[in-house]
Backbone as CSV, one residue per row, in Angstrom:
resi,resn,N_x,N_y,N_z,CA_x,CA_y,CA_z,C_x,C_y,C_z
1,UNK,-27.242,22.285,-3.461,-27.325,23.001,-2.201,-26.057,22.831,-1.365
2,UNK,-25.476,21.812,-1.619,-23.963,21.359,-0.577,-23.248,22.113,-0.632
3,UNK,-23.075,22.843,-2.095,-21.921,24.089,-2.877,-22.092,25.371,-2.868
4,UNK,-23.787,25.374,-2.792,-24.062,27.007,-3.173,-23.570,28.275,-2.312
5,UNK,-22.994,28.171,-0.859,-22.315,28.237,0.300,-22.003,27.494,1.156
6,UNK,-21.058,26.727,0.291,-19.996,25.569,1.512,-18.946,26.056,2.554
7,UNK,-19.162,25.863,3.420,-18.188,25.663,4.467,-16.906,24.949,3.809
8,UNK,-16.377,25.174,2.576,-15.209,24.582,2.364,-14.259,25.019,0.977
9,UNK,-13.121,24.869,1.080,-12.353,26.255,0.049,-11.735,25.070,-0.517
10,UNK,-12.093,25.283,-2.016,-11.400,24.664,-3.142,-10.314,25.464,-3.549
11,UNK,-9.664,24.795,-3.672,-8.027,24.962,-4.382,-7.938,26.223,-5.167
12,UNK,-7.012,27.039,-5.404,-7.105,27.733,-6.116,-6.471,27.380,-7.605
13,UNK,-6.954,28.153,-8.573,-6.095,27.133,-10.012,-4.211,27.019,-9.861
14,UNK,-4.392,26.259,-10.620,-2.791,25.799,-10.369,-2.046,26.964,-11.682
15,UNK,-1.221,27.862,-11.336,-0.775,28.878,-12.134,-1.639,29.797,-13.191
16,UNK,-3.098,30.552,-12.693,-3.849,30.676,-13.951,-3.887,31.343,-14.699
17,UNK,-3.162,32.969,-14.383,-2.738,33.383,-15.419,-3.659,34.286,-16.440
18,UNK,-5.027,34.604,-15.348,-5.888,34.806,-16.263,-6.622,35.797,-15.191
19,UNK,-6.914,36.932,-15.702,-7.617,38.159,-15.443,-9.081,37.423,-14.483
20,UNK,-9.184,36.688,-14.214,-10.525,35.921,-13.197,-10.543,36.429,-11.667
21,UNK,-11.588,36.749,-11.177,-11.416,37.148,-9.319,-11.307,35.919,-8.595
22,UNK,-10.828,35.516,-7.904,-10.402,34.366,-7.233,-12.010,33.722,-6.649
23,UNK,-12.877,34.405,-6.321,-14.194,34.184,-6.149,-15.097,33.714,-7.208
24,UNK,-14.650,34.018,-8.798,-15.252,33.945,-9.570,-14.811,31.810,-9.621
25,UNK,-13.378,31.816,-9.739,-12.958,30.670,-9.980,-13.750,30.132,-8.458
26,UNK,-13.752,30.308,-7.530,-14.664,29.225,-5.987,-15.873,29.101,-6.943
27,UNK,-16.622,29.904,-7.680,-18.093,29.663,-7.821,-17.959,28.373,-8.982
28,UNK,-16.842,28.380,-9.859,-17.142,27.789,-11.015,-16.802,26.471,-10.237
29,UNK,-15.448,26.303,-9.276,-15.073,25.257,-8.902,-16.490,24.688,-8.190
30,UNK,-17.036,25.479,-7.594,-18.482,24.908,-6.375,-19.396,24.325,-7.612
31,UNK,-19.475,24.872,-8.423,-20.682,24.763,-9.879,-19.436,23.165,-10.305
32,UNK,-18.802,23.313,-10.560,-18.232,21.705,-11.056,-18.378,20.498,-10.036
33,UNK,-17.600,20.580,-8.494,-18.621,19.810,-7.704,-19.957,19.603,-7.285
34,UNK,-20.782,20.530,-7.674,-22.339,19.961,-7.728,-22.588,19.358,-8.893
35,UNK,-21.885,19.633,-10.226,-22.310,18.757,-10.531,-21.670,16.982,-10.552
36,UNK,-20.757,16.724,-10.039,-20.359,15.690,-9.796,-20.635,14.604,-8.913
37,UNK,-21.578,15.815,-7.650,-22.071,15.084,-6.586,-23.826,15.039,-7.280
38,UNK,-23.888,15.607,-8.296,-25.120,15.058,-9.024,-25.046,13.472,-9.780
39,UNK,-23.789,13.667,-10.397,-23.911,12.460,-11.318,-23.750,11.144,-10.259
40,UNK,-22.726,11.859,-8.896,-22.930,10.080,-7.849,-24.209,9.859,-7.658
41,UNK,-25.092,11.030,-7.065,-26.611,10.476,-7.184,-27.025,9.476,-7.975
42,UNK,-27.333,10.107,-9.488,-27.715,9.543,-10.331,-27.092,7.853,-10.077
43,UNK,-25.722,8.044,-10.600,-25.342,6.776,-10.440,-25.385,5.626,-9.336
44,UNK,-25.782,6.598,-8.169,-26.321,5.677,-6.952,-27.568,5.012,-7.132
45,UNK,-28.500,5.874,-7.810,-29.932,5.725,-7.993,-29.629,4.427,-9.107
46,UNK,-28.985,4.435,-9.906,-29.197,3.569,-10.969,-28.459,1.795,-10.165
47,UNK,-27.871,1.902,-9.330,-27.251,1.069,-8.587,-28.323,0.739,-7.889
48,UNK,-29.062,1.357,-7.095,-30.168,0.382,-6.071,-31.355,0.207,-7.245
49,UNK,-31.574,0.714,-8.211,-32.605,-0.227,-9.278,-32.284,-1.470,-9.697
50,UNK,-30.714,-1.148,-10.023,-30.379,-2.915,-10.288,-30.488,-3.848,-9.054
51,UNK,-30.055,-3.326,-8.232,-30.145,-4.674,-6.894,-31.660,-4.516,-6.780
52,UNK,-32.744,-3.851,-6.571,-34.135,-4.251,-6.480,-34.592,-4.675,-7.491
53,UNK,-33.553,-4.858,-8.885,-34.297,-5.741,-9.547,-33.602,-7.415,-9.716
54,UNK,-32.073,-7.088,-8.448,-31.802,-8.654,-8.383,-30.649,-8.624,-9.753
55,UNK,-30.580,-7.555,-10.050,-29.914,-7.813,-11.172,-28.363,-7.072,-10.871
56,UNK,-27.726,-6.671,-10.169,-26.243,-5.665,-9.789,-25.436,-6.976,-9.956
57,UNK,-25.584,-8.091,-9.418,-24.590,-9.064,-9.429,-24.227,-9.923,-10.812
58,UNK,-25.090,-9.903,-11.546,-24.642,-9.832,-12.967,-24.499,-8.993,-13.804
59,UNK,-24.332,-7.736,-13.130,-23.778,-6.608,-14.253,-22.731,-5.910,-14.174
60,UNK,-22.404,-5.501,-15.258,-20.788,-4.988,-14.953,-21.004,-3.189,-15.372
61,UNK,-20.449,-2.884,-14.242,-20.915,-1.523,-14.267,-19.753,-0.702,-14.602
62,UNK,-19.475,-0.012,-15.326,-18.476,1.388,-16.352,-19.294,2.346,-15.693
63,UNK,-17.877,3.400,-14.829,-17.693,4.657,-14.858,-16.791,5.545,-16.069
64,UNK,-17.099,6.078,-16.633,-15.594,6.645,-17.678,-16.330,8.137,-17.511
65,UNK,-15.394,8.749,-18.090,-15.822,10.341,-19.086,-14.692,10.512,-20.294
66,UNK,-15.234,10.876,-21.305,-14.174,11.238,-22.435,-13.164,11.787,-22.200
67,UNK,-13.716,13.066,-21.341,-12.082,13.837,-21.052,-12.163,14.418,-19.127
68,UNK,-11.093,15.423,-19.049,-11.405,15.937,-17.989,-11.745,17.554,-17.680
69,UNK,-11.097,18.261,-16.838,-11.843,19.443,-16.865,-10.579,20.358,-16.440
70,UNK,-9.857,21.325,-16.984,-9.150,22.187,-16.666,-8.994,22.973,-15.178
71,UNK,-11.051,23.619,-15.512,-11.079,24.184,-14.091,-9.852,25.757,-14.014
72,UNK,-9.536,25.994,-14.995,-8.569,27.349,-14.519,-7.054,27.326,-14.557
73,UNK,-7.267,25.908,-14.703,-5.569,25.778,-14.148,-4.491,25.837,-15.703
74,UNK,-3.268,26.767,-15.589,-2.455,26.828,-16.611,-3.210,27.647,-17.206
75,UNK,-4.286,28.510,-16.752,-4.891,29.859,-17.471,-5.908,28.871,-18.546
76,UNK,-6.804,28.010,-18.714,-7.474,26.933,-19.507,-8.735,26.376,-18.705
77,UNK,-9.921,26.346,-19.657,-10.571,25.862,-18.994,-10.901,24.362,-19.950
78,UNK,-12.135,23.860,-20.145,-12.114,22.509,-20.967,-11.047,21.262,-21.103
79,UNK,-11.375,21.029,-22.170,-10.394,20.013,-22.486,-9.487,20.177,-23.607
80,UNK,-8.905,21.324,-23.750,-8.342,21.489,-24.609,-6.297,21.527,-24.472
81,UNK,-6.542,20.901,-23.931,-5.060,20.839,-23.467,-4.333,19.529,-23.322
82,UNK,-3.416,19.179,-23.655,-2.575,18.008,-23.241,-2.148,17.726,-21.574
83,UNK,-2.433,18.178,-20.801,-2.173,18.132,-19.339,-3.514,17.664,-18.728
84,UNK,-2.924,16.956,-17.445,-3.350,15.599,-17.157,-4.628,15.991,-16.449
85,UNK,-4.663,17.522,-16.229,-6.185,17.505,-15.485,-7.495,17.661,-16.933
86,UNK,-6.499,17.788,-18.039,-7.658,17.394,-19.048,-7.632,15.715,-19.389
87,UNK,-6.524,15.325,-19.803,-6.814,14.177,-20.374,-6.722,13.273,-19.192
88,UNK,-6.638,12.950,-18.178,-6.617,11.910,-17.056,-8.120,11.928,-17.110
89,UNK,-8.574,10.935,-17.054,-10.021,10.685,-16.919,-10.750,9.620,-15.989
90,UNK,-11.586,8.956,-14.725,-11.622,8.093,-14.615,-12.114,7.263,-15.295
91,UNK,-12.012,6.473,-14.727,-11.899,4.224,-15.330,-13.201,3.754,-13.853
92,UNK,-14.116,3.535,-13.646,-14.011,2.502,-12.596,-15.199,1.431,-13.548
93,UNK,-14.802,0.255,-13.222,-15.603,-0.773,-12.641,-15.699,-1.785,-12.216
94,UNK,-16.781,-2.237,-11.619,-17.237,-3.525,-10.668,-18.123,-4.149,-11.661
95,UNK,-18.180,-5.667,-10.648,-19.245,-6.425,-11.007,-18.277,-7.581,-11.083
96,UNK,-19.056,-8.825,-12.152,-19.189,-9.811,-12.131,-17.530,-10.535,-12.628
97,UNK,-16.496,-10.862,-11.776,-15.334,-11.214,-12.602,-14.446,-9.972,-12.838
98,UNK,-14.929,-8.948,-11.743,-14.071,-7.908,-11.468,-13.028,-8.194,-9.758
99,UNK,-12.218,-8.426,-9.951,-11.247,-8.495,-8.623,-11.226,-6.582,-7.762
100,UNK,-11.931,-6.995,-6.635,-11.820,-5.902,-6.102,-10.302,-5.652,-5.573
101,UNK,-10.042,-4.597,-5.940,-8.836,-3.785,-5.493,-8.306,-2.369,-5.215
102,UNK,-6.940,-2.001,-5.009,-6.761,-0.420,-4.880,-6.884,-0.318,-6.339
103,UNK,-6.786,1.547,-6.469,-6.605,2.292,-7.816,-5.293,1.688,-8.304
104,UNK,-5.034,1.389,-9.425,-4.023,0.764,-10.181,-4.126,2.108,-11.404
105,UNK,-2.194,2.096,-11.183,-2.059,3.547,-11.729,-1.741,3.258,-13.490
106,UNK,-1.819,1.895,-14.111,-1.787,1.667,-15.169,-2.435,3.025,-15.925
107,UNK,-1.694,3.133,-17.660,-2.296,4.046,-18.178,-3.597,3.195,-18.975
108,UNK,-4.911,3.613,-19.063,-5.570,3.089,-19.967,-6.361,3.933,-20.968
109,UNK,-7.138,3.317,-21.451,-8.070,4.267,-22.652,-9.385,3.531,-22.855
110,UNK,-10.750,4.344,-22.885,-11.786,4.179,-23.168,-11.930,3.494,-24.115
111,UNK,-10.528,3.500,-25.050,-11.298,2.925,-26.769,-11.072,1.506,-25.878
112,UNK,-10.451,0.879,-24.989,-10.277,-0.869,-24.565,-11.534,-1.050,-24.232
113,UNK,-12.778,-0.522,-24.009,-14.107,-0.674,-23.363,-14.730,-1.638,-24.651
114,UNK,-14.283,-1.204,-25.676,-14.957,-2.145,-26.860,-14.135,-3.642,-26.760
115,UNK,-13.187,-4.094,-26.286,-12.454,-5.226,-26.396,-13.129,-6.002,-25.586
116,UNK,-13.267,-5.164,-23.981,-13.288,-5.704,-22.845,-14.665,-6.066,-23.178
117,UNK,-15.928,-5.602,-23.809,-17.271,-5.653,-23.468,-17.282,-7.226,-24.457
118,UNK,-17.197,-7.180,-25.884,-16.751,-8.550,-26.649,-16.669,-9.434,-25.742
119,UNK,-15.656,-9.063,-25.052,-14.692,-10.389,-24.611,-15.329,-10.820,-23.205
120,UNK,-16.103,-9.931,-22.583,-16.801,-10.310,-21.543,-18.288,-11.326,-21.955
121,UNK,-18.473,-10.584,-22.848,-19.759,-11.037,-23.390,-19.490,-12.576,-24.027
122,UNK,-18.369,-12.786,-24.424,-17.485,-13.713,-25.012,-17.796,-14.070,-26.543
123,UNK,-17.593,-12.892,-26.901,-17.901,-12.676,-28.544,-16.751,-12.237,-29.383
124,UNK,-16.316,-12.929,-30.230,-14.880,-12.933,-30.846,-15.058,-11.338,-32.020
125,UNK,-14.190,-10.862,-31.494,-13.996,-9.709,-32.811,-12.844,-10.200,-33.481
126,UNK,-12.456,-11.408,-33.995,-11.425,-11.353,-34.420,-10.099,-10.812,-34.688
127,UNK,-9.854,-10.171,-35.125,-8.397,-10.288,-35.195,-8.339,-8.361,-35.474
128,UNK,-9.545,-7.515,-35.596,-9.598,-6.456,-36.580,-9.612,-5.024,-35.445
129,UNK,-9.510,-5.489,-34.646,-9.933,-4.417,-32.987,-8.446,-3.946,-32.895
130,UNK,-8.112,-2.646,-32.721,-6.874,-1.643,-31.902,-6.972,-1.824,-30.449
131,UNK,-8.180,-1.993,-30.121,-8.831,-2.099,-28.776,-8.281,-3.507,-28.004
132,UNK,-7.981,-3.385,-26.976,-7.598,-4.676,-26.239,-8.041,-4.782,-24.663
133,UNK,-8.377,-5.941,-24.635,-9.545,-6.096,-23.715,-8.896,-6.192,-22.066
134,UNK,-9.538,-5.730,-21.147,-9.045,-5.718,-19.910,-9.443,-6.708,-19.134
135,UNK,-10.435,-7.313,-19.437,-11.480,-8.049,-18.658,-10.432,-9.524,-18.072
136,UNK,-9.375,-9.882,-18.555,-8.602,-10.728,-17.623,-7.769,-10.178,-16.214
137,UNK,-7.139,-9.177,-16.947,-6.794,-7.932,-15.644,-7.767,-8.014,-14.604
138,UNK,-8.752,-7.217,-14.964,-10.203,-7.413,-14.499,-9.930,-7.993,-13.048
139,UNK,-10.304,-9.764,-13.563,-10.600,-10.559,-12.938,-9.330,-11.204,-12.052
140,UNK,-8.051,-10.279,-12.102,-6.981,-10.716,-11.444,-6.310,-11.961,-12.065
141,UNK,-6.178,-12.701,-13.268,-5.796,-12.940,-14.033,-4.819,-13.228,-14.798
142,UNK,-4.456,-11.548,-15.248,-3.310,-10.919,-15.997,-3.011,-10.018,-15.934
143,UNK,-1.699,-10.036,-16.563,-1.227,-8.522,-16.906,-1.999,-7.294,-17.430
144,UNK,-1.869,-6.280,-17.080,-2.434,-4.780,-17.966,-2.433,-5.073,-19.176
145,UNK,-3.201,-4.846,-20.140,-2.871,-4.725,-21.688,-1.804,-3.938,-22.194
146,UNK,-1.847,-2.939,-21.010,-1.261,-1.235,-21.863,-0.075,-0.866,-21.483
147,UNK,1.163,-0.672,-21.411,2.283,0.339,-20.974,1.591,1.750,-21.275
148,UNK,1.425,2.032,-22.273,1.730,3.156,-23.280,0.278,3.705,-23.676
149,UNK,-0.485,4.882,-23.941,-1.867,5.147,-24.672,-1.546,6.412,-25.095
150,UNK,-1.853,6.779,-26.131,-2.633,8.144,-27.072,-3.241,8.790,-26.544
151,UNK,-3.498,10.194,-27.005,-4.129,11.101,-26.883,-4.364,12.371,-27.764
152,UNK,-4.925,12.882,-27.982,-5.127,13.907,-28.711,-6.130,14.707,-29.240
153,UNK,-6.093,15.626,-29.395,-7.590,17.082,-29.986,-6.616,17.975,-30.435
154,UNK,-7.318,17.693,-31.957,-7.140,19.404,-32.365,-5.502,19.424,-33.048
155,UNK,-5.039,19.841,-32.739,-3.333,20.099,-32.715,-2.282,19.443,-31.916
156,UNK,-2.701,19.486,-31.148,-1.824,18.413,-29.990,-2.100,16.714,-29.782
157,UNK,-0.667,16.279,-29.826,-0.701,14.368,-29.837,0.060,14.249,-28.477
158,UNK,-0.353,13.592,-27.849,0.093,12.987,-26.514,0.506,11.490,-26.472
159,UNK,1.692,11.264,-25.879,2.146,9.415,-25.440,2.452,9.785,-23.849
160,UNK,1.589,8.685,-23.373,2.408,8.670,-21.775,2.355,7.561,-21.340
161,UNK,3.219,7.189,-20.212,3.074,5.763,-19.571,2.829,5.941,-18.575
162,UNK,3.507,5.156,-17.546,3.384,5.739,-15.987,4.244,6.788,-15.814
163,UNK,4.865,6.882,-16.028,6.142,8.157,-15.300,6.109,9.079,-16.122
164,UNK,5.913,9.472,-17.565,6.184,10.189,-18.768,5.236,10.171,-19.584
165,UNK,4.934,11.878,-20.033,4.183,11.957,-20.903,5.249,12.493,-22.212
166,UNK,4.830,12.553,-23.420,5.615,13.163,-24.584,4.433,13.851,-25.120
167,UNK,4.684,15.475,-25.462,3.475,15.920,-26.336,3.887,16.961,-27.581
168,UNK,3.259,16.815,-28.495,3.869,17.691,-29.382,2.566,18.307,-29.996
């Protein structure tokens, strides 16, 4: 209901390039923030179950999504693209042995969620994981694991760090 006629004008796509009515792209953009202000719900809702069950302060809570969302921009919608409004994705979490702080513009990757969960849990994967764990970062600690992360679908391979992406 916040979107279905908002009092408020989303961006128009960034170069799109594509036969769309500029109204058509407000509806899809309004249809992508509802659903986003659905999933904070949800994820709010799942946040006051854990504290009424006493349990938020020992859990460590992951925001991610696989990819991101085009939205129009560069004439593209999905995730089918090497540019950062597809593959930038968020990262958040809190909890137990998490140092609260600002957004830290480190590059990372979902596949470290398998290192970090091990290593939180404090269960040795030995030596056989690509994955490398954040959970000292985390906790203010250490260093980032990562300069550098991958990417890719389909045809296109991506490297970027902070300043630079490379894609071929």
């Amino acid at each position: 209901d916040l979107y279905r006629d908002p009092d408020v004008d989303f961006p128009d796509p960034v170069d799109s390039g594509l036969p769309v009515a500029a109204e058509t792209h407000a509806e899809i953009r309004r249809n992508y923030a509802a659903m986003v202000e659905y999933l904070d719900d949800c994820v709010g809702r799942f946040l006051d179950t854990l504290e009424e069950r006493s349990e938020l302060e020992n859990t460590l809570v992951v925001y991610s999504s696989d990819h991101g969302e085009m939205l129009g921009d560069h004439g593209q919608w999905e995730k089918r693209s090497p540019r950062q409004p597809s593959v930038g994705v968020p990262l958040v979490m809190s909890g137990p042995d998490v140092e609260q702080r600002d957004p830290v513009d480190h590059p990372a990757t979902i596949l470290d969620l398998h290192a970090t969960f091990l290593d939180i849990a404090r269960l040795d994967p030995g030596n056989q994981l690509v994955s490398r764990s954040l959970a000292s970062f985390l906790a203010g600690e250490g260093e980032h694991p990562r300069e550098v992360v991958h990417s890719g679908l389909g045809p296109w391979r991506m490297v970027c760090d902070r300043t630079h992406e490379l894609t071929r």
